[in-house]
C-alpha distance (Angstrom), angle and dihedral (degrees) to the residues before:
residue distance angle dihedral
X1 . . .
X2 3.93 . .
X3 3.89 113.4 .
X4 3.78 127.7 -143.7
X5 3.51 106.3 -149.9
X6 3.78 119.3 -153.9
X7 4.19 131.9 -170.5
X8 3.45 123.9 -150.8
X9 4.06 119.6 -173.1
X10 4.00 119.9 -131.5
X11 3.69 122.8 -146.6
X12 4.07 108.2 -129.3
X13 3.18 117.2 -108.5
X14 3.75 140.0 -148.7
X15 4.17 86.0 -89.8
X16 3.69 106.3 28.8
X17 4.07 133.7 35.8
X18 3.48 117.7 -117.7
X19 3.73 118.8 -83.0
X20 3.98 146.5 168.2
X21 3.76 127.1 -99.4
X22 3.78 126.5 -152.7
X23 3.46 119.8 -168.6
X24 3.79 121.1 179.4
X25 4.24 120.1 -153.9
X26 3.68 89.1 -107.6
X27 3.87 83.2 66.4
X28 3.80 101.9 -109.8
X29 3.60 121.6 142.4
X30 3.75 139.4 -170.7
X31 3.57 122.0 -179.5
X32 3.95 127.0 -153.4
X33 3.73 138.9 -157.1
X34 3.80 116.8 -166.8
X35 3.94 146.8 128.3
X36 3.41 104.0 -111.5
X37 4.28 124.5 169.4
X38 3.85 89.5 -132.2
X39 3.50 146.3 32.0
X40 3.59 95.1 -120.6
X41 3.78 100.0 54.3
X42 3.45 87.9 48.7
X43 3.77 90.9 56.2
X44 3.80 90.4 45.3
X45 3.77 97.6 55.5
X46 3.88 95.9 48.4
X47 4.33 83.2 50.0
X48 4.15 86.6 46.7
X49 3.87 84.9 57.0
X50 3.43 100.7 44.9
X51 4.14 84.6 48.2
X52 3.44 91.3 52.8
X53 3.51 102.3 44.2
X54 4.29 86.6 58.9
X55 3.53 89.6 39.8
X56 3.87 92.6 -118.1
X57 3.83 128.1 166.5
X58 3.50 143.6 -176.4
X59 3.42 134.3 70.1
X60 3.56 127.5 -52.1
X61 4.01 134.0 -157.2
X62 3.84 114.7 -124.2
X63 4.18 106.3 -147.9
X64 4.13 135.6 147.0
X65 3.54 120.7 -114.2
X66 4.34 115.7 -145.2
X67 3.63 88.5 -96.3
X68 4.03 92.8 64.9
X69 4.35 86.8 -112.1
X70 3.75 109.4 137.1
X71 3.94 111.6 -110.8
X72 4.30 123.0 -152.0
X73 3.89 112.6 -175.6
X74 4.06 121.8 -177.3
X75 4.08 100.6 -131.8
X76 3.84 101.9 -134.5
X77 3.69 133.3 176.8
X78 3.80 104.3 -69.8
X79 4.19 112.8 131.2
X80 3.92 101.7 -169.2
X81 4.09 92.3 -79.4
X82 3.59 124.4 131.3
X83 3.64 118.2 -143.3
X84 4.02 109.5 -139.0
């Protein structure tokens, strides 16, 4: 089953630092705590982790959704046809 995999930023708090969540659509999560420069390798690390921790490969799209959260899709076979 192909996985979107979204990453949603979390404001520190008095207790913890802030950090990146990504959550696939099977309901998986990892979240990460880092320094990063930018946003967007921030966002990538916490998605590596949550890769590696499944033990899934490939190569992934980086995109934005409306919202501003960071978006990785897997590309897979599909060619524009609609199985009835």
């Amino acid at each position: 089953m192909d996985q979107a995999i979204t990453v949603k930023y979390l404001n520190a708090t008095a207790k913890t630092p802030a950090r990146y969540k990504a959550m696939c659509t099977a309901g998986a999560s990892f979240v990460h705590a880092g320094d990063y420069e930018t946003e967007q390798a921030a966002a990538s690390a916490a998605v590596l982790k949550l890769l590696k921790r499944f033990r899934w490969d490939g190569v992934y799209y980086a995109g934005r959704m409306p919202d501003g959260r960071a978006v990785f899709v897997k590309p897979n076979s599909f060619r524009g046809e609609v199985a009835e």
